[in-house]
N, C-alpha and C positions, 0 to 999 in steps of 0.2 A: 155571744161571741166566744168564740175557743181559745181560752187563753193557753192551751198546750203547744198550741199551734203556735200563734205567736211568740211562744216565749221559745220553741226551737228556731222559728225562723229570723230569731233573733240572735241566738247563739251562731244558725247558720253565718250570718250575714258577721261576727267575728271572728269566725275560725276563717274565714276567707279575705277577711282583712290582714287578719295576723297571718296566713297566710300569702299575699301579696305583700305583706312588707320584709317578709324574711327567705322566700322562695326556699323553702327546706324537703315540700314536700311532704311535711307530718300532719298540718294542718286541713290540707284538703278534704282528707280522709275522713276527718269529724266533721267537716260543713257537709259530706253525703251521706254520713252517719245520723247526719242531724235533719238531713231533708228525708229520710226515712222516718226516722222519728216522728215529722211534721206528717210524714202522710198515714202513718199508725194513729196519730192525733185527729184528723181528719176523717177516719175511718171509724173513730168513738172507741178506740183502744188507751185503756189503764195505764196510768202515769209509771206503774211498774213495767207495763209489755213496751211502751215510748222509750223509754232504761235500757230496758235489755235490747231491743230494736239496734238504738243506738250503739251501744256497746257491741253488739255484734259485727253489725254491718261496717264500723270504723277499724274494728279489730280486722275482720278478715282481709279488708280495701286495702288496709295498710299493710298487712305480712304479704297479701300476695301480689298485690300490684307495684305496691313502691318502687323496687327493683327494678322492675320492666319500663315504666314512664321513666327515670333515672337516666337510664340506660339510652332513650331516645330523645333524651331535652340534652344530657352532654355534648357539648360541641364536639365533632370529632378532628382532631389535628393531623393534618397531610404533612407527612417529612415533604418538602422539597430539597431541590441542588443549597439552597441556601445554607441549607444542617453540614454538609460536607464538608465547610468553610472555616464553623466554627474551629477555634485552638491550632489553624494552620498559620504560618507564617509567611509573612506578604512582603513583594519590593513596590515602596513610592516613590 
């Protein structure tokens, strides 16, 4: 039994938790850092190259994608006629 493997696809499985319960975005990055990890495990790769694997793969996900996914999950807000209204003065 590969307990490298397991013991990433178990971390997996909280950085995706904590991930769903806080929606930030930070944590994704390490549950795919960490299924990289699991397939360097898999592949019979040293609990150092599983490390660095990790550490890479979450470091890069996260500087260079963050922004982009961000960017396309924000709701985008349409002024309508209704903004116009706001702080005028009305007769009832």
């Amino acid at each position: 039994m590969n307990w490298d493997a397991i013991f990433w696809l178990a971390a997996m499985v909280v950085f995706l938790a904590a991930e769903a319960g806080t929606v930030t975005l930070i944590s994704i990055w390490f549950a795919l850092g960490a299924l990289g990890a699991i397939l360097v495990a898999l592949l019979g790769g040293g609990l150092i190259l599983q490390i660095t694997v990790f550490l890479l793969l979450a470091t890069i996900l996260l500087l260079s994608l963050r922004g982009i996914v961000r960017r396309h999950i924000r709701p985008r807000i349409s002024k309508t006629n209704i903004d116009s209204v706001i702080g005028a003065t009305g007769i009832v």
